[in-house]
N, C-alpha and C positions, 0 to 999 in steps of 0.2 A: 504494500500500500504506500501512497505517499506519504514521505519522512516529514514536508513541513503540511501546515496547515491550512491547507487549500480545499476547494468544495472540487465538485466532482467525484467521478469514480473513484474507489481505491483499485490501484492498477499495479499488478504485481508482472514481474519475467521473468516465462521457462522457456527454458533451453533442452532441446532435446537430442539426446545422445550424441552429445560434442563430443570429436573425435580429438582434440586438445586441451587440456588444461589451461593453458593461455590465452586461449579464447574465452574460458569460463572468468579467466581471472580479468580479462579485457574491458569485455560485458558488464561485471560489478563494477569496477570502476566510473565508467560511461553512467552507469547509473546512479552512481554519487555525484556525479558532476549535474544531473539533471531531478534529482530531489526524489528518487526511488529506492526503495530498500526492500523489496520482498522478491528474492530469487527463489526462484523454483525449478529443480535439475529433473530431469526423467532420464535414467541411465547415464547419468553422468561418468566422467573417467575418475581416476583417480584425484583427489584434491590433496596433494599434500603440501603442510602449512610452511614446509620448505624447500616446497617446489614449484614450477614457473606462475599457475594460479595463483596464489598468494603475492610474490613477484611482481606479477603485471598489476594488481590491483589496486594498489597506491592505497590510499586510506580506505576504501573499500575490504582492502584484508583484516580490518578491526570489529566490522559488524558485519556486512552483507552478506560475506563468503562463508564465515562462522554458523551464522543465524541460514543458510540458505535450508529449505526441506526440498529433501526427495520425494517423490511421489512416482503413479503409474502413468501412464497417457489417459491409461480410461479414467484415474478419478481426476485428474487435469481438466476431461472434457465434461467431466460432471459436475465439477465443482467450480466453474468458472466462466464467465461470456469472455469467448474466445477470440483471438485476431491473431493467426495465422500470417506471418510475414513471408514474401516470397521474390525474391529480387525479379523475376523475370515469369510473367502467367504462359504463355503458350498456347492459349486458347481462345478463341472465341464464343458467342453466343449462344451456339449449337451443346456447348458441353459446360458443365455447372460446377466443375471439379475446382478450378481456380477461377471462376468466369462469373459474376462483375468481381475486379479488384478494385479497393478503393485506394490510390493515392496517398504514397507518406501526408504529403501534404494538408491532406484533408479530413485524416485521422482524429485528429485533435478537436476538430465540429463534431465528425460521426458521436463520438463518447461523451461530448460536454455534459449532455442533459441527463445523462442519466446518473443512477446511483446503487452502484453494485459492485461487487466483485470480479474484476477485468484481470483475463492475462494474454500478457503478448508474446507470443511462440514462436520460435527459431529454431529451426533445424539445423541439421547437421552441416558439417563446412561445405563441404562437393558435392551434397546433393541433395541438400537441403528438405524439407518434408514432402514425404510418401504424398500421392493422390489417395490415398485409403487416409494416413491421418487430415488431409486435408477435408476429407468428405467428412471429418467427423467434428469438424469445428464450424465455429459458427461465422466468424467475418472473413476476406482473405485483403490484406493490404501487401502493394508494392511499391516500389521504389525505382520510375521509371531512369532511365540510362539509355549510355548510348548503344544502340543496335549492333555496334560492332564489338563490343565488350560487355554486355550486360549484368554480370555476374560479379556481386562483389565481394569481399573479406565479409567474413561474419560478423567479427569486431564492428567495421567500421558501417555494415548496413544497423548492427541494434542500435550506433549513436544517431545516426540520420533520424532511426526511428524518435530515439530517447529525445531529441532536439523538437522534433517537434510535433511532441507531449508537451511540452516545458511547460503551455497554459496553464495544465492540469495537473503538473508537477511542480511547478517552480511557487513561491511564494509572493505574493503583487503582481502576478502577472494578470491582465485580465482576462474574465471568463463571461461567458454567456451567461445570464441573467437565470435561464428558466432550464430548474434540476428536476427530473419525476425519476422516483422509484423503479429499478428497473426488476421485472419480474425474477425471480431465483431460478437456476438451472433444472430443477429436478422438477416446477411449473410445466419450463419450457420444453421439457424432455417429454410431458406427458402431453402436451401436444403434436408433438413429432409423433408420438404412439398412436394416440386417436388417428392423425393424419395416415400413418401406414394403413390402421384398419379401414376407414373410410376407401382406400384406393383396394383394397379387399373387394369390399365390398359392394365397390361400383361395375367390380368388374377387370380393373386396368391393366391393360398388357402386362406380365409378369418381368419382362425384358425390359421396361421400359418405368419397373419402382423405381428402383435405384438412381435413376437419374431424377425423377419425380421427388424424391425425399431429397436429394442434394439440393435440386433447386429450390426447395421449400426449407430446406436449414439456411441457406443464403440469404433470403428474403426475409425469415423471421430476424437471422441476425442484424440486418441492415435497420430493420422495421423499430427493434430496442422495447421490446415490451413491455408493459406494467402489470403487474398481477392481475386487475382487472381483466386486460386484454387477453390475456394470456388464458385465464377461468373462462373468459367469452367461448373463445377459441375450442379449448376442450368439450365447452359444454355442445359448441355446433357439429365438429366431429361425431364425437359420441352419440348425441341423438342422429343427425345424417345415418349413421351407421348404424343403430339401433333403427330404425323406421324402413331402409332400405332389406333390413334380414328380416325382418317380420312381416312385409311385404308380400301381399296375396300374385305369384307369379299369372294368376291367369287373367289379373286385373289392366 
């Protein structure tokens, strides 16, 4: 969460199965300089406190790296509204996998209004996250570049990112006015549920869920829920899907 006392999300970073420790210890850093302290590793490498992580960390190796928790990817994507960072999408509109990304740039509006539990996730150095972890998070933000090089150090895409958060991390800096409650993970997951049964139950090409739920994890993500919306939601699936199964077929 943020270290100073700003409104907004509390916005934590995991890093997933860095294949370097000075990458890990890079990252913390970057994150002290932009007012973050809640690291989260999923298979991380070894950290030792006198070895290059700690090293590259600068005052970051006093809390961030110390205090960082482990966790799995699955309780990562369950315990937190997700934004996926991904230097380069590859895709277009036809496939939902990386497809809309939103701009480092514009990251910082996306998350204002809301008030919840946020984390921002980095892959691996060379090849950064799977399209299966992708499909299973909720935003996907990039970091457009030049076409002839698009790919960048890990290090230095999570500062791009960390810089600008800064609104929502840094202390005076200004922020948008209007904060709503953003619905809890485990809300939001039960209507992803309702939503697969509903497409059960309509009927929908079997071949063609999967791509149906990724676009529909995209759009809830961009969307920012409120628990209201969210109990809306369940409650329309649920009967849809109830009323379509009880449904006299010869009517």
């Amino acid at each position: 969460m943020a270290e100073d006392s700003t409104s907004g999300p509390d916005i934590a970073v995991a890093v997933v199965d860095a294949e370097t420790p000075g990458n890990v210890g890079s990252i913390a850093r970057s994150m002290k300089n932009f007012g973050l302290s809640e690291l989260l590793l999923v298979d991380p490498p070894d950290l030792d406190p006198d070895g290059e992580a700690y090293g590259f960390a600068g005052q970051a190796r006093n809390d961030i790296l110390p205090d960082a928790t482990e966790l799995t990817f699955d309780e990562l994507a369950e315990q937190y509204h997700t934004v996926a960072c991904t230097a380069t999408t590859n895709e277009d509109p036809q496939n939902h996998v990386r497809y809309p990304a939103i701009p480092a740039a514009d990251l910082s509006d996306h998350l204002a209004g809301v008030d919840g539990d946020v984390a921002i996730v980095f892959g691996r150095e060379r090849v950064g996250l799977s399209n299966e972890e992708l499909a299973a998070l909720d935003m996907v933000c990039s970091i457009p570049a030049d076409d002839s090089y698009p790919v960048l150090n890990l290090a230095q895409a999570a500062t791009i990112i960390f810089y600008e958060l800064r609104a929502l991390t840094v202390e005076d800096t200004q922020l948008p006015e209007t904060v709503h409650q953003l619905a809890d993970k485990p809300s939001v997951e039960r209507v992803h549920n309702y939503f697969g049964e509903y497409l059960d139950a309509i009927g929908h090409p079997e071949e063609k869920r999967a791509k149906s739920a990724r676009m529909f994890r995209r759009v809830l993500g961009r969307a920012q829920l409120t628990p209201r919306e969210a109990q809306t939601l369940q409650g329309l699936f649920r009967d849809g899907t109830q009323r379509l199964e009880n449904a006299d077929p010869e009517e």
